[in-house]
C-alpha positions as YAML, in Angstrom:
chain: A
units: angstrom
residues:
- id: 1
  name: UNK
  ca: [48.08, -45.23, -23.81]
- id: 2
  name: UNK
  ca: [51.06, -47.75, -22.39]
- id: 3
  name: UNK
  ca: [53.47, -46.02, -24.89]
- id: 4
  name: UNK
  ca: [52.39, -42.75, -23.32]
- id: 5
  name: UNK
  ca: [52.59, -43.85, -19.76]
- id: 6
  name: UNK
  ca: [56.14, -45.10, -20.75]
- id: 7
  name: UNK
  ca: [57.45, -42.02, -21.85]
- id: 8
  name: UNK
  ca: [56.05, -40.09, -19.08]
- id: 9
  name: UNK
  ca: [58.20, -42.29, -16.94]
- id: 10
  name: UNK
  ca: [61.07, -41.72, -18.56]
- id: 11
  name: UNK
  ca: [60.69, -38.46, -18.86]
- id: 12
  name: UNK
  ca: [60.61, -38.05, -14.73]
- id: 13
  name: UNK
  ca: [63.38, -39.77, -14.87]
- id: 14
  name: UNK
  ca: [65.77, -37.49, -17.38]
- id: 15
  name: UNK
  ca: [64.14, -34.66, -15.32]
- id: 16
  name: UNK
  ca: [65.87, -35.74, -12.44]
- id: 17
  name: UNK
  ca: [68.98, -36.17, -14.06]
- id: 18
  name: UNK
  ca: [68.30, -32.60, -15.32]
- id: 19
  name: UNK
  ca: [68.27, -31.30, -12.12]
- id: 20
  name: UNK
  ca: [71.06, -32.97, -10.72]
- id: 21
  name: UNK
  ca: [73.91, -32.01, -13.61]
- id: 22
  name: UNK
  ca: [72.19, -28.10, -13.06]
- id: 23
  name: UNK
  ca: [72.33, -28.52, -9.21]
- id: 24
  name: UNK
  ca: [76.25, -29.67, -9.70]
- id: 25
  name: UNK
  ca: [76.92, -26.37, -12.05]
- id: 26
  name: UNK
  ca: [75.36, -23.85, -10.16]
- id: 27
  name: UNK
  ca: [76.48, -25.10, -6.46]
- id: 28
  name: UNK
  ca: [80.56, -25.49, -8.05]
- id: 29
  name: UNK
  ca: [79.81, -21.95, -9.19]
- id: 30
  name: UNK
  ca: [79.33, -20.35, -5.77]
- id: 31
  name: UNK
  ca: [81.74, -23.12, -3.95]
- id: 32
  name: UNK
  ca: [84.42, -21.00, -6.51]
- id: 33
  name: UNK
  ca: [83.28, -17.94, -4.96]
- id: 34
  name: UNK
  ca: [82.98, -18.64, -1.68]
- id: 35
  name: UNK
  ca: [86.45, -20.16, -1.42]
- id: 36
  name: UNK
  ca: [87.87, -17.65, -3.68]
- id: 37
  name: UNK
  ca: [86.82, -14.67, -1.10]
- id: 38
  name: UNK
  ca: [87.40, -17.19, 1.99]
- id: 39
  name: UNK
  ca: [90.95, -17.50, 0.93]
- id: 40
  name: UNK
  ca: [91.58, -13.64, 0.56]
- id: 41
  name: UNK
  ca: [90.37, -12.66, 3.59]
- id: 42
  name: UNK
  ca: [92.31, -15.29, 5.31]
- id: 43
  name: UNK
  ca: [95.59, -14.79, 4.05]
- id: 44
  name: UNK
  ca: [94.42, -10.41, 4.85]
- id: 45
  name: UNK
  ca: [94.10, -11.92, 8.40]
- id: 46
  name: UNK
  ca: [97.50, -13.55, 8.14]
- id: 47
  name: UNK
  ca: [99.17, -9.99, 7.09]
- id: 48
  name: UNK
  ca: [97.44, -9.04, 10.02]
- id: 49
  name: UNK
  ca: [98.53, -11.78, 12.48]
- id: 50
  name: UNK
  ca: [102.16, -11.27, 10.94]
- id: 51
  name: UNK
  ca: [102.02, -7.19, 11.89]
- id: 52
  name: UNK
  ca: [101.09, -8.33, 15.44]
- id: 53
  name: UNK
  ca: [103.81, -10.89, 15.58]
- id: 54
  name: UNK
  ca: [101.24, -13.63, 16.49]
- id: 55
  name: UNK
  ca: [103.35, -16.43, 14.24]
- id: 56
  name: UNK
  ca: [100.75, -19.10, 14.99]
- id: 57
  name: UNK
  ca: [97.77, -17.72, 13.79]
- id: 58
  name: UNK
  ca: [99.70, -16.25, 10.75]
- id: 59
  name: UNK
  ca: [101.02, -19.79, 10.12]
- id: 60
  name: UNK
  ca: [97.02, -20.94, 10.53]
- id: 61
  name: UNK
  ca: [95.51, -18.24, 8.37]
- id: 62
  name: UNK
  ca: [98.11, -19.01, 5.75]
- id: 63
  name: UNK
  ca: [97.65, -22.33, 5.51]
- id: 64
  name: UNK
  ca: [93.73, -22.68, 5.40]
- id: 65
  name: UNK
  ca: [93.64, -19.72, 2.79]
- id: 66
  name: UNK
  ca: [96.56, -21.36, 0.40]
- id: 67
  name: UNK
  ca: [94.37, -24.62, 0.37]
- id: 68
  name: UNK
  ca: [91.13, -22.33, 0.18]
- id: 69
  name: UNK
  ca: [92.45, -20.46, -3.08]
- id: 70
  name: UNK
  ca: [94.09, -24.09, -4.69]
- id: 71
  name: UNK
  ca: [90.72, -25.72, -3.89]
- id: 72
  name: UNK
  ca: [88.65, -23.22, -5.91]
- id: 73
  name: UNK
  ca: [89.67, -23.73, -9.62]
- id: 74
  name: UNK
  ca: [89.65, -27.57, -8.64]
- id: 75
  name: UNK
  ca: [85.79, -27.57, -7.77]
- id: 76
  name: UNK
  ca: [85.69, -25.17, -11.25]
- id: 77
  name: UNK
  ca: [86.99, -27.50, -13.06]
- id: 78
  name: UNK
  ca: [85.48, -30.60, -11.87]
- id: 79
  name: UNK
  ca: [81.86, -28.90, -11.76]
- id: 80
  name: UNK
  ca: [81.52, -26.42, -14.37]
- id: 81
  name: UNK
  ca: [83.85, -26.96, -16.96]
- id: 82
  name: UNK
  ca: [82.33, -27.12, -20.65]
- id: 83
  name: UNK
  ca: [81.95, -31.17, -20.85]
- id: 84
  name: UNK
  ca: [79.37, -30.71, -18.11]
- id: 85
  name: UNK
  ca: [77.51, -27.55, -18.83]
- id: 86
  name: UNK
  ca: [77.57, -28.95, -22.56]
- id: 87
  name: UNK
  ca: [75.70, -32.08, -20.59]
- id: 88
  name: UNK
  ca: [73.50, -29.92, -19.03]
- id: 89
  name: UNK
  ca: [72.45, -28.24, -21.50]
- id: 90
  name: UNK
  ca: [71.74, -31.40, -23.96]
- id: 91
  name: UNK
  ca: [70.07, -32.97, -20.75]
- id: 92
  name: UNK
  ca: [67.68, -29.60, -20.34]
- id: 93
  name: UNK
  ca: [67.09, -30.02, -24.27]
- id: 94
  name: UNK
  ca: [66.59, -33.68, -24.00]
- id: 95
  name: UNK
  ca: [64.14, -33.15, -21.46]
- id: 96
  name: UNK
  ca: [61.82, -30.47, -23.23]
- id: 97
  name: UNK
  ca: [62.23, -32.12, -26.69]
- id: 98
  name: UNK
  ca: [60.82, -35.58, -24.82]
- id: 99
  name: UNK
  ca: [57.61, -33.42, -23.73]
- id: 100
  name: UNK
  ca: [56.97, -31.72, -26.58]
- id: 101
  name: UNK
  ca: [56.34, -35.08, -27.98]
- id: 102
  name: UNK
  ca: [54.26, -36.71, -24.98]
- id: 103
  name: UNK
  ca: [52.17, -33.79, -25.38]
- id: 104
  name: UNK
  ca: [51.51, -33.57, -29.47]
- id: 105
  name: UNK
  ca: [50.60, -36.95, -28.50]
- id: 106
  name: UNK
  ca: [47.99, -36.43, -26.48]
- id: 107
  name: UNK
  ca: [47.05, -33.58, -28.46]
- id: 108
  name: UNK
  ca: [46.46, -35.67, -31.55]
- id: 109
  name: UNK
  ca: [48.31, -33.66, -33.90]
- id: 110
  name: UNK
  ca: [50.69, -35.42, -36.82]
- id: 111
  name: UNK
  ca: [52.39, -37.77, -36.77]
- id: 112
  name: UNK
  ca: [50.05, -38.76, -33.71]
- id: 113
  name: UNK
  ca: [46.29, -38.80, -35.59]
- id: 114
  name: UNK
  ca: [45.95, -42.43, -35.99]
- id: 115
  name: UNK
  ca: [45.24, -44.50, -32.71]
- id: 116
  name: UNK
  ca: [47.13, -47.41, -34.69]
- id: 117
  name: UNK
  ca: [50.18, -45.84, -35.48]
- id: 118
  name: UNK
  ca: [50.19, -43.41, -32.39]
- id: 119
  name: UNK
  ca: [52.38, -45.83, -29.85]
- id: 120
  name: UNK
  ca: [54.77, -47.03, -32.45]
- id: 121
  name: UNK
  ca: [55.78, -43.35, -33.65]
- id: 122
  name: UNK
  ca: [56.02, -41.71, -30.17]
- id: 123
  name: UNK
  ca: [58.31, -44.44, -29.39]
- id: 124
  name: UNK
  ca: [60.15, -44.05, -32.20]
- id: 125
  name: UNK
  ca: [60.57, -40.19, -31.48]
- id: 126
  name: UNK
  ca: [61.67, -41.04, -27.97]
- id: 127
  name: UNK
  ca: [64.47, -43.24, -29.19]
- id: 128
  name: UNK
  ca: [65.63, -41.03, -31.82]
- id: 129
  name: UNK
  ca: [65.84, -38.50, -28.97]
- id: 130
  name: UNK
  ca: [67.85, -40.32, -26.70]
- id: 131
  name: UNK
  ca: [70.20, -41.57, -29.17]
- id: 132
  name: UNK
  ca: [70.81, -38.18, -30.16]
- id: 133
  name: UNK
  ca: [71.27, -35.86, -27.21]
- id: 134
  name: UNK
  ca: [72.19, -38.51, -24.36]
- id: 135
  name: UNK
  ca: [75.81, -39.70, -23.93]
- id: 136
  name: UNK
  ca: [77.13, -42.34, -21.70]
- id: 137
  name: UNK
  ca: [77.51, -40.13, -18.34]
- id: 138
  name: UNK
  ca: [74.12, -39.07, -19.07]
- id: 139
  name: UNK
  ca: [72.71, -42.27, -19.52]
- id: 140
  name: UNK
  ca: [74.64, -43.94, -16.19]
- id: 141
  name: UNK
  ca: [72.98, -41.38, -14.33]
- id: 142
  name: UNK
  ca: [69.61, -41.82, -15.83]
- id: 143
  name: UNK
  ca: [70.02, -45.73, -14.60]
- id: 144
  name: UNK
  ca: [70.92, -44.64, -10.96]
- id: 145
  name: UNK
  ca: [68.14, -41.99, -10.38]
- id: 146
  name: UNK
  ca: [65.56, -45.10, -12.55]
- id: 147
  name: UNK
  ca: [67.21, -47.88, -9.77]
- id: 148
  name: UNK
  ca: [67.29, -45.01, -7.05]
- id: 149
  name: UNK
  ca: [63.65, -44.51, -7.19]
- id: 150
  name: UNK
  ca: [62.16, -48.65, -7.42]
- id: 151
  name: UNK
  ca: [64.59, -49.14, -4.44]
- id: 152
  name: UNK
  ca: [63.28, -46.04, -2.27]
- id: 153
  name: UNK
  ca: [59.64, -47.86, -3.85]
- id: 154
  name: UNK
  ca: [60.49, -51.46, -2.30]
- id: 155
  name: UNK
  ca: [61.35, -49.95, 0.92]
- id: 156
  name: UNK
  ca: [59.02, -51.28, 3.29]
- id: 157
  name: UNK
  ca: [57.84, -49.26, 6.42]
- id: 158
  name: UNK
  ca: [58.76, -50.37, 9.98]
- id: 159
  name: UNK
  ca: [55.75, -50.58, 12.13]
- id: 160
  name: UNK
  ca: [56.11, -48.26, 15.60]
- id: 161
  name: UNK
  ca: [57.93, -50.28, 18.10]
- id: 162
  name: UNK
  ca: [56.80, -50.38, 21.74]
- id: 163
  name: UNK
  ca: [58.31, -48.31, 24.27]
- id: 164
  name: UNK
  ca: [59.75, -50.06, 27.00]
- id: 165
  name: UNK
  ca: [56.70, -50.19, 30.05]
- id: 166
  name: UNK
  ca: [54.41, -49.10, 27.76]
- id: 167
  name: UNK
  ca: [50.64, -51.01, 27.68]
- id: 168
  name: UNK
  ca: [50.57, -53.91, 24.67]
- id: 169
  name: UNK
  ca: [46.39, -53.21, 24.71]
- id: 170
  name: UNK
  ca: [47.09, -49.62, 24.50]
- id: 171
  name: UNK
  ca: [49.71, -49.70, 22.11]
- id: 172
  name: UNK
  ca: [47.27, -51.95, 19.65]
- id: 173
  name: UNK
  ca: [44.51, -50.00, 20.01]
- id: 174
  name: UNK
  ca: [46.63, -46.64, 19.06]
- id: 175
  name: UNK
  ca: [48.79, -48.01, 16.67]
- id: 176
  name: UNK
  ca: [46.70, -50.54, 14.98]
- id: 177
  name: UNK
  ca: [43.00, -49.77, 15.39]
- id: 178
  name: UNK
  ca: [42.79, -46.64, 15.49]
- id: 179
  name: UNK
  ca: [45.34, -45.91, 12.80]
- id: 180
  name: UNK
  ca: [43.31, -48.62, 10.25]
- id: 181
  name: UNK
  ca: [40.34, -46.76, 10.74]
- id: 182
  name: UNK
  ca: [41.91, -43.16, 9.98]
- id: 183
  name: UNK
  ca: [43.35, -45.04, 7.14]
- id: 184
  name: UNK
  ca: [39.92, -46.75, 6.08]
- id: 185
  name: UNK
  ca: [38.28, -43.21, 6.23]
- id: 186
  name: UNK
  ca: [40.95, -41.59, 3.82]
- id: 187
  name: UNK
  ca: [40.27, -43.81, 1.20]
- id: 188
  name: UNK
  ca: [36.95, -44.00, 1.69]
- id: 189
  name: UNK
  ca: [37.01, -40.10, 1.50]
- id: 190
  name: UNK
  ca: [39.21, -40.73, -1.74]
- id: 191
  name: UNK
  ca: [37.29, -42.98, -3.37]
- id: 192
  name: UNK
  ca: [34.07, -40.59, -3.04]
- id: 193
  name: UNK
  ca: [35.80, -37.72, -4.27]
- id: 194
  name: UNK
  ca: [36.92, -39.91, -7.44]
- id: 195
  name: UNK
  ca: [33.64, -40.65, -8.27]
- id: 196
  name: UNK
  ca: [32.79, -37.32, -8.37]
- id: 197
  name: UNK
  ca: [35.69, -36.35, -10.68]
- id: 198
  name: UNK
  ca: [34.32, -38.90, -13.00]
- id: 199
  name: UNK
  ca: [30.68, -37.66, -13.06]
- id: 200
  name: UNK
  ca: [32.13, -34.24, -14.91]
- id: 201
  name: UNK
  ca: [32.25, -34.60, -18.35]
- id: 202
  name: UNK
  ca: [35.73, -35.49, -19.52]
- id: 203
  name: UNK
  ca: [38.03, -32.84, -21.28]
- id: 204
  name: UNK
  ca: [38.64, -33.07, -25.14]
- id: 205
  name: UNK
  ca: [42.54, -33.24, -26.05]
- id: 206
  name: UNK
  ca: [42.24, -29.66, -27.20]
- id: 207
  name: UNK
  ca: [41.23, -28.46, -23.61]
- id: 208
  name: UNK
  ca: [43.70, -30.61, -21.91]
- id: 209
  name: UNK
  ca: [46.46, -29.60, -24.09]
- id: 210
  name: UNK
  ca: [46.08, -26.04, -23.81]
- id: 211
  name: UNK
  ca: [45.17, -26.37, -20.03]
- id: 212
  name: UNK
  ca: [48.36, -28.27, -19.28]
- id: 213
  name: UNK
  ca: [50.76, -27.43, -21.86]
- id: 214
  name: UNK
  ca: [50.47, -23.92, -22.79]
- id: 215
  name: UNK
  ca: [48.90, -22.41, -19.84]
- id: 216
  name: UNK
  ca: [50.92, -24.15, -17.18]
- id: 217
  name: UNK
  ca: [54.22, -23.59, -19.41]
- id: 218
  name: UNK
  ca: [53.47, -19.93, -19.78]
- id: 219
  name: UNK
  ca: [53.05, -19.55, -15.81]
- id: 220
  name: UNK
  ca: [56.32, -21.60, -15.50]
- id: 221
  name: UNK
  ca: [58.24, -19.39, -17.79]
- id: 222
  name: UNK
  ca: [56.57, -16.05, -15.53]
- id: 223
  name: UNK
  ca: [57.69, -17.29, -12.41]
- id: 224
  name: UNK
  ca: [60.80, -17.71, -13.64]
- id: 225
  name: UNK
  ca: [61.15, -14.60, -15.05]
- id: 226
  name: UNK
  ca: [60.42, -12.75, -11.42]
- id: 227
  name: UNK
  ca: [63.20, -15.34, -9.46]
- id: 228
  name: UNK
  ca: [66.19, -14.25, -12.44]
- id: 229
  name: UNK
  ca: [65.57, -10.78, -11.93]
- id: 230
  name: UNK
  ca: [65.60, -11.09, -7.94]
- id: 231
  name: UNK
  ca: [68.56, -12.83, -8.31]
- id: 232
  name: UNK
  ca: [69.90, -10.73, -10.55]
- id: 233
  name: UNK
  ca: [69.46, -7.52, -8.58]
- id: 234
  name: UNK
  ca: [70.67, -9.05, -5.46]
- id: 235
  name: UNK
  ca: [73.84, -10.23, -7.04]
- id: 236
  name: UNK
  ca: [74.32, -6.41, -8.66]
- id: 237
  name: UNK
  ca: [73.43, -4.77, -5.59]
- id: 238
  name: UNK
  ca: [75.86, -6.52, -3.93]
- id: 239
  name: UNK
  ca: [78.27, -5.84, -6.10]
- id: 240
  name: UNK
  ca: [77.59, -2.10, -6.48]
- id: 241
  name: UNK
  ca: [77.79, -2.23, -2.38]
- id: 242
  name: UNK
  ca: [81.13, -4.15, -2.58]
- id: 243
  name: UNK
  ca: [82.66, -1.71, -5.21]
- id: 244
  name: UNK
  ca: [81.59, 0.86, -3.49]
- id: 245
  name: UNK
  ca: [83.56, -0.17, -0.27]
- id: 246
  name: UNK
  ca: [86.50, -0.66, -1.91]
- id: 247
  name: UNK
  ca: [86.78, 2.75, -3.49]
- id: 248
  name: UNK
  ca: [85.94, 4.29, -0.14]
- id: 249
  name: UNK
  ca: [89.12, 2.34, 1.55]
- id: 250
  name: UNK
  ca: [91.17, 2.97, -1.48]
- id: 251
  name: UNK
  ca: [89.89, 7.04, -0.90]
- id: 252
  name: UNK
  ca: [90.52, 6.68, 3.07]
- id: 253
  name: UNK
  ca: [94.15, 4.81, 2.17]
- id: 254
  name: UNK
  ca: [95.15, 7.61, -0.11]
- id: 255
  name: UNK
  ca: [94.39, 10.67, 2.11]
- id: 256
  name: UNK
  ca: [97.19, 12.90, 3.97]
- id: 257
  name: UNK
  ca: [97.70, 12.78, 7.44]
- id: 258
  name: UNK
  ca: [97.82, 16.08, 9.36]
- id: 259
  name: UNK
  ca: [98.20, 17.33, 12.89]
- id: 260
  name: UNK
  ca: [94.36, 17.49, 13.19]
- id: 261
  name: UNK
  ca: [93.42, 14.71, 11.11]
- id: 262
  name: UNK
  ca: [94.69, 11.80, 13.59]
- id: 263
  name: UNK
  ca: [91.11, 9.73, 12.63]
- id: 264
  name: UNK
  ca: [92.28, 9.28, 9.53]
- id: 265
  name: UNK
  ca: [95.22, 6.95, 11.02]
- id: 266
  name: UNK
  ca: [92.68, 5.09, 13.15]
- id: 267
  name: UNK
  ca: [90.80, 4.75, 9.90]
- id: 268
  name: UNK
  ca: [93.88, 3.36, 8.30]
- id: 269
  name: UNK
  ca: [95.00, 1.07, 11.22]
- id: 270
  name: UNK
  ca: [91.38, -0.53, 11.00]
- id: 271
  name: UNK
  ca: [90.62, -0.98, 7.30]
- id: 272
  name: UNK
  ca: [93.70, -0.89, 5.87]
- id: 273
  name: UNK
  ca: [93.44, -5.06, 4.99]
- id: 274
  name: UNK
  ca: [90.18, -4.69, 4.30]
- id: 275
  name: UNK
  ca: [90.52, -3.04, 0.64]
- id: 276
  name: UNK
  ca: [92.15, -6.34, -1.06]
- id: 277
  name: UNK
  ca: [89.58, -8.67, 0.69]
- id: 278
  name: UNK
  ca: [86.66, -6.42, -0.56]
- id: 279
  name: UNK
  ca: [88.47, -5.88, -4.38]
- id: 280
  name: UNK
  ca: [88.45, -10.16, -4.76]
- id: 281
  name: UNK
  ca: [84.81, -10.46, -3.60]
- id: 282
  name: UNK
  ca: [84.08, -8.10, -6.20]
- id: 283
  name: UNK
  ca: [85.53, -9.93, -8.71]
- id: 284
  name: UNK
  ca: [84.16, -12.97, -8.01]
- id: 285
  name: UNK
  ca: [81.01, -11.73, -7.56]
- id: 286
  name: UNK
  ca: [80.67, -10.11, -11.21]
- id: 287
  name: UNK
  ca: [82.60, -13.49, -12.46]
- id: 288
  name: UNK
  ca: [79.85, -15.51, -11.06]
- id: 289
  name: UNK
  ca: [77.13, -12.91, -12.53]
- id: 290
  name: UNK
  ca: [78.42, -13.89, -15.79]
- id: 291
  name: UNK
  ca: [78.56, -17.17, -15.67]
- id: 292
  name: UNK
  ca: [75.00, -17.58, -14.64]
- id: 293
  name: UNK
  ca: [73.62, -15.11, -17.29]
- id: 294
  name: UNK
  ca: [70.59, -14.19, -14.97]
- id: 295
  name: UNK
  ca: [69.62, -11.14, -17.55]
- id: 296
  name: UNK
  ca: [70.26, -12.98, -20.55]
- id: 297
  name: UNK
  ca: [67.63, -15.50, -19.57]
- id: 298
  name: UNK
  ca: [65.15, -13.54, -18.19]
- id: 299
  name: UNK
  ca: [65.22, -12.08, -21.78]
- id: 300
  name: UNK
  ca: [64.61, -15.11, -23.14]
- id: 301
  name: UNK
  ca: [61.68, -16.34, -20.87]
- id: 302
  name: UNK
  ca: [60.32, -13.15, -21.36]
- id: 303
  name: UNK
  ca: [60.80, -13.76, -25.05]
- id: 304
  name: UNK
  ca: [58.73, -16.95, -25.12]
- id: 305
  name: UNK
  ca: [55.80, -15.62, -23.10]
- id: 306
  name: UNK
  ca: [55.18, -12.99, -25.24]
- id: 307
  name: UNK
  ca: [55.32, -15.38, -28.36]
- id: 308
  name: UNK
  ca: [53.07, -17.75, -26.92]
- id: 309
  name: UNK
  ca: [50.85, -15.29, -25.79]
- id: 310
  name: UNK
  ca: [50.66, -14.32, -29.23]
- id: 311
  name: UNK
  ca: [50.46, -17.41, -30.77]
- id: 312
  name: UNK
  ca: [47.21, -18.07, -28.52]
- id: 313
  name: UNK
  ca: [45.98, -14.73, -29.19]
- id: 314
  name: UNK
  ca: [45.84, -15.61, -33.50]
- id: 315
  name: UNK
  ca: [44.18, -18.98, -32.64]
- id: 316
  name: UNK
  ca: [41.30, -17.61, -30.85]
- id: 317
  name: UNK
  ca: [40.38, -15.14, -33.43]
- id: 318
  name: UNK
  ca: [41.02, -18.02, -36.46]
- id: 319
  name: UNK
  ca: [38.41, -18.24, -38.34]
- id: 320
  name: UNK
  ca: [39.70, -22.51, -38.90]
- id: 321
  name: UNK
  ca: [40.62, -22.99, -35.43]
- id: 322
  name: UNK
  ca: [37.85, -26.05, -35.32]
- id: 323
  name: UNK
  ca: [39.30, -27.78, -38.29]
- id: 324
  name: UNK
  ca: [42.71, -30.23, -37.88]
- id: 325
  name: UNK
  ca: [44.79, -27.93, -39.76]
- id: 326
  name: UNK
  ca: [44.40, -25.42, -37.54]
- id: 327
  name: UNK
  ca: [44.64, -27.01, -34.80]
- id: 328
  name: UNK
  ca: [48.39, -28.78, -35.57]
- id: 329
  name: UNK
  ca: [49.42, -25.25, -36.41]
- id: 330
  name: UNK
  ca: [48.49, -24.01, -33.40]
- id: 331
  name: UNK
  ca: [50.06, -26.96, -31.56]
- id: 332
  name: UNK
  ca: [53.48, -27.65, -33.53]
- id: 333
  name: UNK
  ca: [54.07, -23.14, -33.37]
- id: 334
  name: UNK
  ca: [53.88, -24.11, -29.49]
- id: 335
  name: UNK
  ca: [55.95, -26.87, -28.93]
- id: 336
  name: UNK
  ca: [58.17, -25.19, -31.58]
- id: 337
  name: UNK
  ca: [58.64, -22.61, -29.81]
- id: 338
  name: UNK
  ca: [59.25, -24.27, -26.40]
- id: 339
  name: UNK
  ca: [61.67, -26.37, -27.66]
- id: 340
  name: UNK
  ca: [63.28, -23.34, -29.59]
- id: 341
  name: UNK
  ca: [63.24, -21.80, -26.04]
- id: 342
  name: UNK
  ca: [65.48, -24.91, -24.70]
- id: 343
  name: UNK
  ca: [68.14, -24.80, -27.63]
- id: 344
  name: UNK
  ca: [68.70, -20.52, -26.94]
- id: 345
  name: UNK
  ca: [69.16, -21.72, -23.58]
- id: 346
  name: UNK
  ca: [71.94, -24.44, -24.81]
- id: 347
  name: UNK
  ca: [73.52, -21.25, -27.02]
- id: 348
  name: UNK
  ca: [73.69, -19.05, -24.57]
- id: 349
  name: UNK
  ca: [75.51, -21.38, -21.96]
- id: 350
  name: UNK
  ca: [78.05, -22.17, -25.29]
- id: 351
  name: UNK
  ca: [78.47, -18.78, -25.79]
- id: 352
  name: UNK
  ca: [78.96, -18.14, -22.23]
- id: 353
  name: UNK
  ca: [81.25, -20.94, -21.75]
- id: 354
  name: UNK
  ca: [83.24, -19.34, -25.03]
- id: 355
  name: UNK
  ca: [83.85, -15.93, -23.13]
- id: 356
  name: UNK
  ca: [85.24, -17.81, -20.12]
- id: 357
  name: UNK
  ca: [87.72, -19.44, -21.98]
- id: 358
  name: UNK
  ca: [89.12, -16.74, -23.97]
...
């Protein structure tokens, strides 16, 4: 329906915005670590430089790791303080609640039954939505990526210019003919392989839903699953591999010299800055852990799998699955649950935001 095609719309549209306030958190989250180790190892260089009485490059090192260290908790703050993880969040939960009703919508359930009141109450919903979980940042940026994407839309395309001494007849017959025909044959292609679409029988709501909500949702939430925990092993096996180096130079730093133990001095000369620069990226590494919670929400995908999972499992085997009733059950449990899935999300960044501060 138009009210349906409307809110699809918008809802690319908050998605986008979605993704933008998430890319800002998570790329001022490792620009803090990054500088934050940068800057240790550079001012560890300038102890060095200073110990070899090389003034300029101590001078250097000190400088670029002082403005390192006192850029760091200005990208933290601009990025990922709470006002924008809070507008995250509401944006990621603004976004979900927005398709869970598109797709009650299309799968008929109430308040969506009646084709006469359908458009008006989805509308209604949508409104309510945005009112409610979409501030004025949020909704400035939801204008530039709606404006961003009509303008990249009106864009017309250049045709290929001719290179100097090249043939006008050849360049038409490359360019132009040619180029219509492959054109002509694509859509022709197109065109046949729409007509067969539309010679299978067309889906009932109940397939599509389940086909396009549930399924694709559930594979969503799987592959999401598998990318946390890679990232979340890489991060602690980095870490383990970081602590672990610093423990070994803090061993080699505290061991006696003797008369026959003179590679324990070489050992010393060498690594000796090396323990301070490896004990910050360690830090910052398990700070940065925290903060993006990879364990926590691989819990909580995992959490909503299972539940849909089950929740499919008890419709297949009701005995009332044909009737209506059954059917919204079965359809407001899922989009419950999916939307219950974006507010633990919203929780856990509070809560995680919380810890930071105290």
């Amino acid at each position: 329906t138009r009210a349906e095609e409307h809110i699809l719309n918008h809802y690319m549209a908050w998605k986008k915005v979605a993704k933008k306030k998430q890319i800002q958190v998570v790329r001022g989250r490792l620009w803090n670590m990054y500088l934050t180790i940068l800057g240790a190892a550079l001012h560890t260089c300038a102890n060095q430089a200073n110990q070899a009485s090389n003034i300029a490059n101590e001078q250097l090192y000190n400088f670029v790791g002082s403005a390192c260290l006192g850029i760091a908790p200005f990208i933290a703050n601009k990025f990922v303080n709470s006002d924008n993880v809070i507008e995250r969040t509401n944006c990621d939960l603004l976004v979900e609640l927005i398709a869970s009703e598109f797709y009650k919508s299309r799968a008929r359930v109430k308040p969506y039954q009646q084709d006469e009141t359908r458009d008006k109450a989805l509308i209604e919903a949508f409104c309510n939505l945005v009112d409610k979980h979409a501030n004025q940042n949020l909704m400035l940026l939801f204008e530039r990526v709606d404006h961003d994407d009509h303008d990249d839309q009106d864009k017309m395309k250049q045709p290929p210019k001719i290179s100097e001494g090249q043939d006008h007849k050849k360049w038409y017959m490359e360019n132009c003919l040619e180029r219509g025909i492959k054109k002509r044959r694509k859509k022709m292609n197109r065109r046949f392989q729409d007509q067969d679409e539309r010679k299978q029988p067309p889906k009932n709501h109940k397939e599509w839903y389940i086909e396009n909500r549930l399924e694709r949702e559930m594979q969503k939430r799987r592959n999401l699953i598998n990318r946390n925990m890679q990232l979340a092993q890489f991060y602690e096996g980095f870490e383990i591999m970081l602590a672990s180096s610093a423990a070994m130079f803090g061993l080699v730093n505290n061991l006696r010299e003797g008369a026959r133990v003179t590679y324990i001095t070489l050992l010393r000369q060498r690594f000796r800055m090396s323990g301070p620069i490896i004990t910050t990226a360690t830090s910052a590494m398990a700070a940065h852990i925290a903060a993006s919670q990879f364990r926590e929400k691989e819990a909580i995908e995992a959490e909503t799998v299972t539940k849909l999972e089950r929740i499919q499992l008890r419709y297949d085997f009701d005995d009332d699955k044909d009737a209506e009733a059954g059917w919204n059950n079965f359809v407001h449990s899922c989009e419950e649950r999916l939307t219950g899935l974006a507010m633990s999300r919203k929780h856990l960044m509070e809560k995680g935001m919380e810890k930071g501060n105290e």
